[in-house]
VOPAGU-2260 file (C-alpha; in pm, 1 decimal, decimal comma):
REM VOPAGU-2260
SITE   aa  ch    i         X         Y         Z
SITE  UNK   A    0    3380,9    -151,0    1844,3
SITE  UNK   A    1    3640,4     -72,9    1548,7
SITE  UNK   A    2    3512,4     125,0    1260,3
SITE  UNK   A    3    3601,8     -14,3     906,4
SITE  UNK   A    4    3748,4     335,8     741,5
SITE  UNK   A    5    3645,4     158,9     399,5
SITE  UNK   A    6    3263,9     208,4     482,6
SITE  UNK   A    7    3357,8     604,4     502,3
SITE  UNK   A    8    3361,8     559,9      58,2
SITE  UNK   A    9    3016,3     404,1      82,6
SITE  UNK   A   10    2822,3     585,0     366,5
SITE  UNK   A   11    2571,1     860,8     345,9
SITE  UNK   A   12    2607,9    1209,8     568,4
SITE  UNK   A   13    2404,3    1061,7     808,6
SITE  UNK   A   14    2537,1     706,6     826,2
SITE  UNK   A   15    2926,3     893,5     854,0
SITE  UNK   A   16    2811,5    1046,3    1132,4
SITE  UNK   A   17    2649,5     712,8    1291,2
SITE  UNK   A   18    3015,3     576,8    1219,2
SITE  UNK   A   19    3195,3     891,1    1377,8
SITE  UNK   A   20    2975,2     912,3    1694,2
SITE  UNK   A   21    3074,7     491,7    1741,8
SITE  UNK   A   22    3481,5     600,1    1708,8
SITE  UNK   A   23    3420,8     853,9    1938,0
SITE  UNK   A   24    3210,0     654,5    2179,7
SITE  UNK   A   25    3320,4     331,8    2138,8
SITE  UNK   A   26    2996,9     142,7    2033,3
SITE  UNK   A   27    2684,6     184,1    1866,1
SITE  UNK   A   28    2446,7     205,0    2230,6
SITE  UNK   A   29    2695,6     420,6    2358,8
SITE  UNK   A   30    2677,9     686,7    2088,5
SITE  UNK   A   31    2309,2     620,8    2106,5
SITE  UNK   A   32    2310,8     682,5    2512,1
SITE  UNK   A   33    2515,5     994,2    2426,9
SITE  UNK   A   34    2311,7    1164,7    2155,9
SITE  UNK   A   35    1992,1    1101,3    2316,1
SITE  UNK   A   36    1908,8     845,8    2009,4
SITE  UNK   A   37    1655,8     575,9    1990,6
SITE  UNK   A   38    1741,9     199,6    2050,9
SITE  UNK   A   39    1936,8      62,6    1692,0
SITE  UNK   A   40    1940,1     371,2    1514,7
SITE  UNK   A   41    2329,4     360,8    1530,3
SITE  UNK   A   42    2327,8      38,3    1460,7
SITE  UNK   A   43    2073,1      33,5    1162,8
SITE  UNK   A   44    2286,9     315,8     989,3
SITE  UNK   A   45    2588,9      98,4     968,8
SITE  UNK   A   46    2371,8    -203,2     872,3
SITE  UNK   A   47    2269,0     -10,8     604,7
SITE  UNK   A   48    2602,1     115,6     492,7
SITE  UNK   A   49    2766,8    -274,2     501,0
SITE  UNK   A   50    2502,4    -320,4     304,8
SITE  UNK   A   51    2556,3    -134,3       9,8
SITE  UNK   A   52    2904,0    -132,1      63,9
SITE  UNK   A   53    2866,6    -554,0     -31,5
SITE  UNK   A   54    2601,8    -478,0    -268,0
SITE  UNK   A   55    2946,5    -293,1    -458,8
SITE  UNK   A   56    3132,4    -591,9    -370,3
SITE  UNK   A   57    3312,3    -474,0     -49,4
SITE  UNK   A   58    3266,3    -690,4     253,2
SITE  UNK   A   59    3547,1    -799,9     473,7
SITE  UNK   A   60    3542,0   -1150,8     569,9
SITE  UNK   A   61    3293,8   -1235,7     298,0
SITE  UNK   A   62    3445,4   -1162,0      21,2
SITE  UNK   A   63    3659,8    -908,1     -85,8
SITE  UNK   A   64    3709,7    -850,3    -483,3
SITE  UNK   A   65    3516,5    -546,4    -663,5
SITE  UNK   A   66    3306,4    -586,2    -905,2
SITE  UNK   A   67    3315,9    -465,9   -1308,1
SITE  UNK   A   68    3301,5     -98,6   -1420,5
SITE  UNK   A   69    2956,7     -36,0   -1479,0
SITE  UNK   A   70    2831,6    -335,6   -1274,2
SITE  UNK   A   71    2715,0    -336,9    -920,1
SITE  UNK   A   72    2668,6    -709,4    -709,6
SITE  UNK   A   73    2424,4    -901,4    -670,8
SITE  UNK   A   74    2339,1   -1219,2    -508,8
SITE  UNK   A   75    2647,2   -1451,7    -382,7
SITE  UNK   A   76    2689,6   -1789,7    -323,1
SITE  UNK   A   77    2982,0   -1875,3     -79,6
SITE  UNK   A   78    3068,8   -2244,7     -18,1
SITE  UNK   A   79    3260,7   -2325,0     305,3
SITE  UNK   A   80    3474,2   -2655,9     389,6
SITE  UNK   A   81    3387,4   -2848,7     733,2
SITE  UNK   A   82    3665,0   -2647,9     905,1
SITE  UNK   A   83    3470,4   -2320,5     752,6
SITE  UNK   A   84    3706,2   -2213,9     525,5
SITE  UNK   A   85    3559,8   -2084,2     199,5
SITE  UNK   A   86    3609,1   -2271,1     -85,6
SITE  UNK   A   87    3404,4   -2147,2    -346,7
SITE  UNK   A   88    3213,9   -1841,1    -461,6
SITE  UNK   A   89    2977,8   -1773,7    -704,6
SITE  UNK   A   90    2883,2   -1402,5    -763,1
SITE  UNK   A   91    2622,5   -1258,5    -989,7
SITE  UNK   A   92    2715,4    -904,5   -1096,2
SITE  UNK   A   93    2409,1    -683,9   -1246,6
SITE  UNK   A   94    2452,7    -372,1   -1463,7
SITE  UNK   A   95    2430,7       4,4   -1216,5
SITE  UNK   A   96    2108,6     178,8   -1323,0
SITE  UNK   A   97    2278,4     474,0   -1215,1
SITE  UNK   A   98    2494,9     400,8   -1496,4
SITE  UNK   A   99    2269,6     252,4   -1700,9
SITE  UNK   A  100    1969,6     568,1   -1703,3
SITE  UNK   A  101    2274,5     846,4   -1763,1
SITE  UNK   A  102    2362,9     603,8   -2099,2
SITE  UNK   A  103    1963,4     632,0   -2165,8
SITE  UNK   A  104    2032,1    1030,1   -2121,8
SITE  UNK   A  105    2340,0    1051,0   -2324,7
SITE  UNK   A  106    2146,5     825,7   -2596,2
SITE  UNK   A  107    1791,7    1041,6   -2585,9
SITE  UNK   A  108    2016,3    1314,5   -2610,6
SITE  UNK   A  109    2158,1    1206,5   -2935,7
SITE  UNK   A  110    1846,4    1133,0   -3069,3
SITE  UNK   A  111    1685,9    1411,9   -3009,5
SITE  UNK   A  112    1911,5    1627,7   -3232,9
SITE  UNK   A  113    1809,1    1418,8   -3536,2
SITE  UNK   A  114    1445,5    1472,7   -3462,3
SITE  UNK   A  115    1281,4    1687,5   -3680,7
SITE  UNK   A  116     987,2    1860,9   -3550,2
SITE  UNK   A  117     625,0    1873,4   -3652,9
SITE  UNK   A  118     526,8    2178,1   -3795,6
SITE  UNK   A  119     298,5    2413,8   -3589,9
SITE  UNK   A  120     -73,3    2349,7   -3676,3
SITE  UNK   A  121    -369,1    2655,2   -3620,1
SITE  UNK   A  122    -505,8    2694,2   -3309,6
SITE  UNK   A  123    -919,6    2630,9   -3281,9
SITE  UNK   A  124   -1089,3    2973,1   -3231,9
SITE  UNK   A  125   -1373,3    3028,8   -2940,7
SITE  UNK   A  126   -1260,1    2888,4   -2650,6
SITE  UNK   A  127   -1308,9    2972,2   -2310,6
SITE  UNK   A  128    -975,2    3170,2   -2195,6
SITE  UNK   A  129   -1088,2    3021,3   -1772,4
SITE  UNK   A  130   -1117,2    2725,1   -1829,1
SITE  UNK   A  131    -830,1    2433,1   -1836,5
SITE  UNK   A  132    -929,4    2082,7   -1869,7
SITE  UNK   A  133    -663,5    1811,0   -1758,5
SITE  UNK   A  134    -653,0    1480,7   -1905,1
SITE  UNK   A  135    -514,5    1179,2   -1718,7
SITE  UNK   A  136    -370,7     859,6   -1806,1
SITE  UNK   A  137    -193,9     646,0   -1500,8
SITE  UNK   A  138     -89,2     364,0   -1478,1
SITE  UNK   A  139    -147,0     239,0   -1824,5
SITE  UNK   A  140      91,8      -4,8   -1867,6
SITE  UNK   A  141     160,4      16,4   -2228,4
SITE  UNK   A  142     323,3    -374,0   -2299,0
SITE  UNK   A  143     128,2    -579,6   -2038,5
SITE  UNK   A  144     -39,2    -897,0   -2100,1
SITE  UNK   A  145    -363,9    -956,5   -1946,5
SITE  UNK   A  146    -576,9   -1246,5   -2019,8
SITE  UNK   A  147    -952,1   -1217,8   -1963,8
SITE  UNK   A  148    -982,9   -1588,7   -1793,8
SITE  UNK   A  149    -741,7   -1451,9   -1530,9
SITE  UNK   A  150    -839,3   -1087,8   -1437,9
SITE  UNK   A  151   -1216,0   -1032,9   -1628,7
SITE  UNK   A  152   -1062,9    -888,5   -1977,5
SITE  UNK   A  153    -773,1    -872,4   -2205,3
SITE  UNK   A  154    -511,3    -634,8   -2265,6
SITE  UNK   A  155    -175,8    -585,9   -2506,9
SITE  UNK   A  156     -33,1    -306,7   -2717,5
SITE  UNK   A  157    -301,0    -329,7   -2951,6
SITE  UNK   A  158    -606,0    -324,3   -2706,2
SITE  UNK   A  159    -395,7     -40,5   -2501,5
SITE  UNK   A  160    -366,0     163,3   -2827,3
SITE  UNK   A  161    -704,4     178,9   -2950,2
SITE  UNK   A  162    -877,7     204,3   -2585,4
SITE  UNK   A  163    -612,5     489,0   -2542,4
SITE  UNK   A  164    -716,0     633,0   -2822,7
SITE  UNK   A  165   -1119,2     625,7   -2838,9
SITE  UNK   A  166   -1088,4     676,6   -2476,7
SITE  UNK   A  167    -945,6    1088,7   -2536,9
SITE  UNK   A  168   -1174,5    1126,0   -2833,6
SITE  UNK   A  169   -1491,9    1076,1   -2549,2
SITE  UNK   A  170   -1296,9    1292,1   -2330,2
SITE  UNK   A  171   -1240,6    1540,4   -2580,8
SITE  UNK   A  172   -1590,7    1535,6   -2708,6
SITE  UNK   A  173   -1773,7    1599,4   -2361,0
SITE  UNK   A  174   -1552,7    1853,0   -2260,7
SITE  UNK   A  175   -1562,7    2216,7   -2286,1
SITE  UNK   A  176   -1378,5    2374,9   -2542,3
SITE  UNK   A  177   -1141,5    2465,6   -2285,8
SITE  UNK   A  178    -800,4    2735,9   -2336,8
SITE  UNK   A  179    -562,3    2488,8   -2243,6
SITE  UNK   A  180    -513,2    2152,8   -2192,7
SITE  UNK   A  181    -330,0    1973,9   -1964,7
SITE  UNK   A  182    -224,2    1592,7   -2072,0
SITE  UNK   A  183     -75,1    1417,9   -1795,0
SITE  UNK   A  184     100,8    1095,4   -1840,0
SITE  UNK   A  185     110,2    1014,0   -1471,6
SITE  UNK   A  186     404,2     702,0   -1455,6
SITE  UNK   A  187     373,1     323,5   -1557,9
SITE  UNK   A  188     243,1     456,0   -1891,6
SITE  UNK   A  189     490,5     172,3   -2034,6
SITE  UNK   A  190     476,8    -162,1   -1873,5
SITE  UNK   A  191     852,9    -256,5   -1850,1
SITE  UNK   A  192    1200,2     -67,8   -1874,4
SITE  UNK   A  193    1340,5    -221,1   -2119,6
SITE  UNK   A  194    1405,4    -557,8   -2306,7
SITE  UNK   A  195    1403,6    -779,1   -2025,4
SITE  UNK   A  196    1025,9    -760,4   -1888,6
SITE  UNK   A  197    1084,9    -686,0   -1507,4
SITE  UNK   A  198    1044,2    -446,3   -1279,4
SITE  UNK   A  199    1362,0    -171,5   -1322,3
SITE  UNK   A  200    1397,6    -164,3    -933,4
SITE  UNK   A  201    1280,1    -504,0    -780,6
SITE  UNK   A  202    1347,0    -688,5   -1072,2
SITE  UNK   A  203     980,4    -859,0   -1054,9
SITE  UNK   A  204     921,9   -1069,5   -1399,6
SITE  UNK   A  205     596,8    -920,2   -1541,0
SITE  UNK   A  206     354,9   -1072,8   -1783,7
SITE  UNK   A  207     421,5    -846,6   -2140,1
SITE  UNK   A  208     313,9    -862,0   -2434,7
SITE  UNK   A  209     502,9    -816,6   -2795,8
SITE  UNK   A  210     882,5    -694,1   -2816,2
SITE  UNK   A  211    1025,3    -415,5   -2651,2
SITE  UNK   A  212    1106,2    -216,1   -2956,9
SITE  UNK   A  213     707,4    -240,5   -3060,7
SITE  UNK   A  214     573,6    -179,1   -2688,2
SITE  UNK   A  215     817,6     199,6   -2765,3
SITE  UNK   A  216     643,7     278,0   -3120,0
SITE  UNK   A  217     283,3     197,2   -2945,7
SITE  UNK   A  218     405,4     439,5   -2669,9
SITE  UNK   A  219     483,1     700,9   -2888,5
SITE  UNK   A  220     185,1     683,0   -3157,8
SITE  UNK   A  221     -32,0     672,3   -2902,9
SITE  UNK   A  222      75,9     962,0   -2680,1
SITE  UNK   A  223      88,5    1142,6   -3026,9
SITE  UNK   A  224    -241,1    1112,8   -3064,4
SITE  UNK   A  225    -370,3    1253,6   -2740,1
SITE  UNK   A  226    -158,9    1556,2   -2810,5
SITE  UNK   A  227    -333,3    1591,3   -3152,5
SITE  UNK   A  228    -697,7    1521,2   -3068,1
SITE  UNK   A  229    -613,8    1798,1   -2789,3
SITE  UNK   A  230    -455,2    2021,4   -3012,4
SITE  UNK   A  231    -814,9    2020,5   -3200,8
SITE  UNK   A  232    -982,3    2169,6   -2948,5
SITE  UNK   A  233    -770,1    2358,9   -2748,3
SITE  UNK   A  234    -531,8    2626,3   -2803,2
SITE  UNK   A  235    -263,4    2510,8   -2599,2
SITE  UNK   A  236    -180,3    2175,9   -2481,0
SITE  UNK   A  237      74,7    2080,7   -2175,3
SITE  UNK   A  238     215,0    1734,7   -2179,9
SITE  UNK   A  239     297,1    1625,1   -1827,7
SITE  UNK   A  240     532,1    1276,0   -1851,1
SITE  UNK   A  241     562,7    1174,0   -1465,8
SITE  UNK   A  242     803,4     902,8   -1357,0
SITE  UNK   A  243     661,2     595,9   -1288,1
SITE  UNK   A  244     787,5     256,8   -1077,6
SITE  UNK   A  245     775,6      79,0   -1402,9
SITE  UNK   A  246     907,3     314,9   -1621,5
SITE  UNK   A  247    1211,3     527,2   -1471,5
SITE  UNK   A  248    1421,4     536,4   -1776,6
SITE  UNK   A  249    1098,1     537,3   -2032,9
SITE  UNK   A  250     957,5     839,6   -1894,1
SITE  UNK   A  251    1264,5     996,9   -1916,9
SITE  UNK   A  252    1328,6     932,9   -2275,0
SITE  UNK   A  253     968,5    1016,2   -2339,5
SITE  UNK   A  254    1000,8    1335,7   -2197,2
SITE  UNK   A  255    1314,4    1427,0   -2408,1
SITE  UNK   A  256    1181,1    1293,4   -2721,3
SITE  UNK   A  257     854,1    1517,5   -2709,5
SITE  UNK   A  258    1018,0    1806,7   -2631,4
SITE  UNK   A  259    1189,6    1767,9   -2909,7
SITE  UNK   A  260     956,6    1695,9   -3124,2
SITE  UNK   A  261     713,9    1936,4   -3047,2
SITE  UNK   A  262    1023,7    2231,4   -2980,2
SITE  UNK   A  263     886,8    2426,0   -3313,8
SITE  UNK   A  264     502,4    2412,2   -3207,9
SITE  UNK   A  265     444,9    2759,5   -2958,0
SITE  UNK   A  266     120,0    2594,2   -2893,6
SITE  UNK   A  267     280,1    2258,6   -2655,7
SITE  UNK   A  268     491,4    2249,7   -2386,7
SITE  UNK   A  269     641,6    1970,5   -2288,4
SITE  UNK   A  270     746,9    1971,3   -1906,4
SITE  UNK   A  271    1132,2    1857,8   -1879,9
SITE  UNK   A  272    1139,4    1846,0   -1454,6
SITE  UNK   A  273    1381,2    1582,7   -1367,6
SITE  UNK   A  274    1207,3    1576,2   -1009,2
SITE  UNK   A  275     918,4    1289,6    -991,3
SITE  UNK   A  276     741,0    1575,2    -852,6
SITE  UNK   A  277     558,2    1879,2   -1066,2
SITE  UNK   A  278     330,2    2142,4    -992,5
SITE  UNK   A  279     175,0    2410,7   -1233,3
SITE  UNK   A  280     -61,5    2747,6   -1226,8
SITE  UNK   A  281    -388,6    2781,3   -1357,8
SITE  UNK   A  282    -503,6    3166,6   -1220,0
SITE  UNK   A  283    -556,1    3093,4    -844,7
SITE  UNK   A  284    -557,5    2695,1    -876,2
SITE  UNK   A  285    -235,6    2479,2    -827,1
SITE  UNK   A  286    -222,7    2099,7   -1002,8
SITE  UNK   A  287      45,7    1881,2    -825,4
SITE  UNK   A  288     149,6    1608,3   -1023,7
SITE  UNK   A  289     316,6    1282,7    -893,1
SITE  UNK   A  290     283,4     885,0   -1005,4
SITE  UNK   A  291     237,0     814,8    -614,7
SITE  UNK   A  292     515,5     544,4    -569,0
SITE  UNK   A  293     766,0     747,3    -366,2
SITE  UNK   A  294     497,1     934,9    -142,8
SITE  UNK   A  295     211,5     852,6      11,6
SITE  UNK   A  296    -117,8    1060,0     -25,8
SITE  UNK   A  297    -115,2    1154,8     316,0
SITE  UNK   A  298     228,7    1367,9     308,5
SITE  UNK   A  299     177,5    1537,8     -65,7
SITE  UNK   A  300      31,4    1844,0      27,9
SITE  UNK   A  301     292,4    1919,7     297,1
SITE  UNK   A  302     579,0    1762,3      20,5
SITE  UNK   A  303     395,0    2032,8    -265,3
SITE  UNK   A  304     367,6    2313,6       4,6
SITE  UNK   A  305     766,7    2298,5      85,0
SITE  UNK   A  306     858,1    2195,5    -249,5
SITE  UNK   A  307     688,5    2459,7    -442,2
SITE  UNK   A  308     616,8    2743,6    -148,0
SITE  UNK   A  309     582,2    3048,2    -320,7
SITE  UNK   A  310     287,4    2882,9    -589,7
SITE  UNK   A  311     129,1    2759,4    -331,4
SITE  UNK   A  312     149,9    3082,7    -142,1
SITE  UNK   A  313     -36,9    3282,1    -443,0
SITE  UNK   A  314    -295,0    2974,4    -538,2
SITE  UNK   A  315    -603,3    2968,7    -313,5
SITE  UNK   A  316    -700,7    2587,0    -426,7
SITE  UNK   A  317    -457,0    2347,9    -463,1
SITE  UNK   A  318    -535,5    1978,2    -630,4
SITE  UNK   A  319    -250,0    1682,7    -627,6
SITE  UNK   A  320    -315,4    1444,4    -880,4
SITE  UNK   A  321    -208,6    1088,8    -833,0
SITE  UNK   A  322    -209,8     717,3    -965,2
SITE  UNK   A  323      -0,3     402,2    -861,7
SITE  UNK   A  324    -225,2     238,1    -701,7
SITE  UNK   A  325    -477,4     179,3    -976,1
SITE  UNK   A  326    -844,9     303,3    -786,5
SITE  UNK   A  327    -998,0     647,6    -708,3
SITE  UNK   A  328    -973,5     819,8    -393,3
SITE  UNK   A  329   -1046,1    1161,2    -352,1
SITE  UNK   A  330    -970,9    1321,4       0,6
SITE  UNK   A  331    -957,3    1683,8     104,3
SITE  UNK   A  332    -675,9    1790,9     314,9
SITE  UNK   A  333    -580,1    2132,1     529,8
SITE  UNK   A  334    -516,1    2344,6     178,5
SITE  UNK   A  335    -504,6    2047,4     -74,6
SITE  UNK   A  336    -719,6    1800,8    -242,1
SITE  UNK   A  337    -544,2    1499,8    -340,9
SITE  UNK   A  338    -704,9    1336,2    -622,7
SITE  UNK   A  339    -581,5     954,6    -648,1
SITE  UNK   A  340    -652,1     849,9   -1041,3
SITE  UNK   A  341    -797,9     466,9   -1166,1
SITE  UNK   A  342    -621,9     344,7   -1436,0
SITE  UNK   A  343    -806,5     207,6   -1778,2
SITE  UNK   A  344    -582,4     -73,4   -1831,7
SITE  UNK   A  345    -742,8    -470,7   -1729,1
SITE  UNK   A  346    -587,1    -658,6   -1449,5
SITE  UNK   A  347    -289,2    -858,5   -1491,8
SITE  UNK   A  348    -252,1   -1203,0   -1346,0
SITE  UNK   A  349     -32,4   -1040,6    -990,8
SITE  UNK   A  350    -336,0    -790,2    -916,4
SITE  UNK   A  351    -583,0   -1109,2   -1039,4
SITE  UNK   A  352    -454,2   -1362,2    -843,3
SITE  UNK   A  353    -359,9   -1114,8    -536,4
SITE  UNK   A  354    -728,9   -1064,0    -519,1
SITE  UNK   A  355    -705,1    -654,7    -557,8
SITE  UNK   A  356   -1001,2    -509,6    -776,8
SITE  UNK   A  357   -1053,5    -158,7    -879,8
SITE  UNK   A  358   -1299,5      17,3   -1132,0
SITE  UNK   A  359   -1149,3      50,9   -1466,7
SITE  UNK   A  360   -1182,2     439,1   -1565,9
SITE  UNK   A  361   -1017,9     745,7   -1701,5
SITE  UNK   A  362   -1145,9    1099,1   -1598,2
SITE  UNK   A  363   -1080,2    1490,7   -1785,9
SITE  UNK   A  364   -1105,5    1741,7   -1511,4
SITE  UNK   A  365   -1194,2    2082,5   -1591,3
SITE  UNK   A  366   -1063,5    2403,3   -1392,2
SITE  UNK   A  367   -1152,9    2733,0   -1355,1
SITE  UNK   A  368    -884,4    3009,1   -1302,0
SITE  UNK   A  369   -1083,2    3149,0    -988,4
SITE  UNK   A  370   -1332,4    2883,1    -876,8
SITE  UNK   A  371   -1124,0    2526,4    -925,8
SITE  UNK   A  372   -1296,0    2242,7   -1064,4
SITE  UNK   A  373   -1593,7    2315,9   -1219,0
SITE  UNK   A  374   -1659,2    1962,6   -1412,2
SITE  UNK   A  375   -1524,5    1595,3   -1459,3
SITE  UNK   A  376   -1591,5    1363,0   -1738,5
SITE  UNK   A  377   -1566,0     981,7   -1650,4
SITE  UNK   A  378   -1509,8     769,8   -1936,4
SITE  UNK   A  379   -1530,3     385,4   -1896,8
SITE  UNK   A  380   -1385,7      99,3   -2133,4
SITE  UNK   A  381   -1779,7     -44,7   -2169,2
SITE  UNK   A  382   -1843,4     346,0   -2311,3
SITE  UNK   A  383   -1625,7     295,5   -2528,7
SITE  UNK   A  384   -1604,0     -65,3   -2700,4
């Protein structure tokens, strides 16, 4: 079995050596008798590897032109004669998001040094230096249209902004007036990517609602807000942005944004981890973040344990908090508890007419530096209307 050289330029470290151990053995079961390996894992590797390779418009025998700087292919259409020959070929050529989020960098970048930043505002006096409080919002899908004859209630910018809004006030209020708080914006805080309302990955159309320039302002006034109405009752605040599936290059300019804004107030910090995964101390007690989309809950703590060893090392309890998947779940694991979130935002018509229900609610979770959490406050959109 020949190995194209070409697919070298394309090919992970493991998929080279897949191709390496098929020259040197002559086929993909061969290498796979050799090395001990499973049935098709050679195999698999270099489907994987073709793949791509046409996704950048390099396949032999297919077709064989490259596609446009910036660009990376998409679907083709070849049309053969009746003695197979091909005849005609229609390609559809889609701009890289590699490409495409380092232009979003290079842009929030630019913006950012324009920003002027807000002016540091007193800190409350009295509060209790053990106590943290951690404010969640996942999966709340800033831009989405939801129609209350499809999924049980309605939901745009407008709705999202004012249930965002009285939502942190009744969190605020029944909380204690904690030392710091933590505000974590836990991914798919903004519905789409961009101005074309799909998915950034899958390219799924989504129901939205408004333009994509207002869906940005909402995004910002609101998360404004939170940060204030914290910044009233705590001394510091933490703003956590997390990557979501919706929002890869949002989140990112969110994060940039705030940290500029906010770079002349000692009381915030804005987190600026470029890893969907973040962890943070509070005294003896860990807090994992991650939206939930590239992990399951299952493998977080061991993810958290290797990725940040030495905090978890010194914290005795250790709580991942995650969303995605739009209910609660709480479940204790050997040294973690992973905390799965429920989102406040209504049901579209894909989780509607998919038949997948969940109870709408937001929760502030309050930690102590030596005994962990010490008391939640569940806030539901009926509480608030």
């Amino acid at each position: 079995m020949p190995v194209d050289e070409a697919l070298y330029e394309y090919a992970t470290d493991v998929e080279r050596r897949a191709l390496d151990a098929i020259k040197e053995h002559g086929s993909g079961n061969a290498a796979e008798r050799a090395l001990g390996l499973g049935n098709d894992t050679i195999s698999k590797a270099v489907r994987r590897v073709k793949a791509r390779a046409a996704k950048s418009g390099y396949a032999p025998g297919h077709f064989e032109w490259g596609t446009a700087p910036g660009y990376h292919m998409g679907k083709v259409t070849v049309q053969r004669g009746a003695d197979g020959e091909v005849e005609r070929v229609w390609e559809r050529q889609h701009p890289d998001q590699a490409r495409l989020a380092e232009a979003m960098e290079e842009a929030v970048a630019a913006m950012a040094e324009a920003i002027t930043p807000v002016a540091p505002l007193p800190a409350p006096t009295g509060t209790t230096t053990a106590l943290c409080t951690l404010y969640t919002f996942t999966d709340y899908h800033v831009g989405m249209l939801a129609w209350h004859e499809e999924g049980g209630a309605d939901w745009d910018v407008n709705i999202a902004e004012a249930t965002g809004i009285a939502a942190m006030q009744a969190m605020v209020a029944g909380s204690p007036t904690s030392d710091t708080a933590v505000i974590s914006i836990k991914g798919d805080f903004v519905h789409y990517d961009g101005f074309a309302p799909v998915t950034p990955t899958h390219g799924h159309v989504l129901d939205a609602d408004s333009r994509f320039g207002k869906v940005v302002k909402v995004s910002i006034r609101l998360i404004r807000q939170l940060v204030s109405l914290a910044l009233q009752k705590h001394r510091s605040v933490i703003l956590v942005i997390s990557e979501g599936n919706h929002d890869l290059a949002s989140s990112l300019w969110l994060r940039n944004l705030f940290a500029a804004l906010y770079e002349d107030e000692p009381r915030i910090v804005v987190h600026d981890s470029e890893l969907p995964y973040f962890a943070l101390e509070w005294g003896n007690v860990m807090l994992g973040f991650h939206h939930g989309h590239l992990s399951k809950n299952a493998a977080l703590p061991t993810l958290f344990a290797a990725q940040f060893r030495e905090m978890w090392g010194r914290c005795s309890k250790v709580y991942i908090h995650t969303g995605h998947r739009h209910h609660r779940e709480v479940k204790e694991h050997p040294g973690a508890v992973v905390i799965q979130h429920p989102t406040l935002a209504a049901r579209d018509a894909y989780a509607a007419r998919g038949g997948w229900f969940s109870e709408r609610a937001i929760t502030a979770i309050t930690y102590h530096r030596l005994f962990g959490e010490v008391g939640t406050v569940t806030v539901t959109p009926e509480m608030i209307q």
